[in-house]
C-alpha positions in Angstrom: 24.8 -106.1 -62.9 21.4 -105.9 -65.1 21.7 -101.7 -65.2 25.3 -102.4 -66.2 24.5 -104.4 -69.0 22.0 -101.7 -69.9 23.9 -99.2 -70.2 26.6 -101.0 -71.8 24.5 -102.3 -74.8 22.8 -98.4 -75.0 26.1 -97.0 -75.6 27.1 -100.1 -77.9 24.0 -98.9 -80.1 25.0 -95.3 -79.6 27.9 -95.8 -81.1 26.7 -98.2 -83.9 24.2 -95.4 -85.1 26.8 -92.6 -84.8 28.9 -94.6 -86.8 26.3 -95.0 -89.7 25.3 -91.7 -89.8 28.3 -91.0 -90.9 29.4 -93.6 -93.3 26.2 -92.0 -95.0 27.6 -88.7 -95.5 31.3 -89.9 -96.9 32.9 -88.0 -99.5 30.8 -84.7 -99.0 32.2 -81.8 -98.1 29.7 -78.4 -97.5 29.8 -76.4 -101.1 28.4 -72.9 -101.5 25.6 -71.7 -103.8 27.9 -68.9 -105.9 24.8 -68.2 -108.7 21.8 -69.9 -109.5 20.2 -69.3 -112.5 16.9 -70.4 -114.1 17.6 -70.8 -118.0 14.8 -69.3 -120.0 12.4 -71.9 -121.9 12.6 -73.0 -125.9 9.2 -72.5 -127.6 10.3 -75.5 -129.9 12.0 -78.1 -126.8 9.4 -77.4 -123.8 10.8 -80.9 -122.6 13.8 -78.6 -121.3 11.9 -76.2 -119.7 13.3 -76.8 -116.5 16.8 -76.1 -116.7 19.3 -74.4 -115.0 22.8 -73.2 -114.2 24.0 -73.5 -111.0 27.5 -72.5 -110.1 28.8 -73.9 -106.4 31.9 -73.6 -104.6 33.7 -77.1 -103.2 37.0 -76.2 -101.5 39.2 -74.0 -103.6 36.9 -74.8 -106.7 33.8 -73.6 -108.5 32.1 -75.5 -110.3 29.8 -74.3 -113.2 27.2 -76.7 -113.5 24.1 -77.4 -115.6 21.3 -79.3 -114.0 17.5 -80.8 -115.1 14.8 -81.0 -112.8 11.4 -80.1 -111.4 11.4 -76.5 -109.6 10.4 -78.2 -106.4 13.8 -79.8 -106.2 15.3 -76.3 -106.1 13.2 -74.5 -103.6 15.7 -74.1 -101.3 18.6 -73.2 -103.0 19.6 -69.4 -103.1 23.3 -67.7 -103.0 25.2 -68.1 -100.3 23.6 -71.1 -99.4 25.3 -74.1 -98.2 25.0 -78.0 -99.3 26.7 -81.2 -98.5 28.0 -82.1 -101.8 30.7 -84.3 -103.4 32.6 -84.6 -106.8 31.9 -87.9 -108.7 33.9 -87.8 -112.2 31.6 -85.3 -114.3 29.0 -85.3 -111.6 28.5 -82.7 -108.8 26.4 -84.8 -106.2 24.1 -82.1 -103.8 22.2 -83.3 -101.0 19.4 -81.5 -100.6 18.0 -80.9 -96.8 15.2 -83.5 -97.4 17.8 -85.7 -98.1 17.4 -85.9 -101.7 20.8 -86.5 -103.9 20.7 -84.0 -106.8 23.0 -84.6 -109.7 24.7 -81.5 -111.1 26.5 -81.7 -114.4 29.9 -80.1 -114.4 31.1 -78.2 -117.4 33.5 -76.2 -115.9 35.5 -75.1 -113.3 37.9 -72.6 -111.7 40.3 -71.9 -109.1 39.7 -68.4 -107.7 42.6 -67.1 -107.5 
């Protein structure tokens, strides 16, 4: 009766685990890296010297996106790459594989056709 209990309450917690796991992950769907571009420095606005343009394919949609950040944030991103990501009004949201949430600035976007 003891192992049965056991096992019971192992799967019980199984399950409960399984099933936060994924409630982290709603929404995002795997996007594809289409072009990733570093945009080249102002002499006059080095606060911006860490731009780029990013473009990333969600569905049936790419996305041309701006984005601000550190070039550590974007160490692993290369074409053809593949991210969980999700659209949030104006906002690309990218997980990154440490688990970081990068926010990608939409100003455009096309249906391939």
């Amino acid at each position: 009766m003891k192992v049965r209990w056991i096992a019971l309450s192992s799967c019980i917690m199984l399950a409960a685990a399984f099933l936060h796991a994924q409630s982290n992950d709603e929404g995002y769907q795997m996007a594809r890296v289409v072009a990733f571009e570093r945009v080249a420095a102002d002499a006059k606005h080095m606060e911006n010297s860490d731009r780029y343009r990013i473009s990333m394919r969600l569905g049936d949609v790419v996305y041309a996106c701006h984005a601000s950040a550190p070039a550590a944030v974007f160490n692993d991103w290369t074409t053809g790459k593949e991210f969980p990501a999700k659209v949030n009004s104006k906002v690309l949201l990218v997980k990154n594989p440490d688990g970081q949430v990068v926010e990608l600035s939409i100003v455009g976007k096309k249906t391939p056709k």
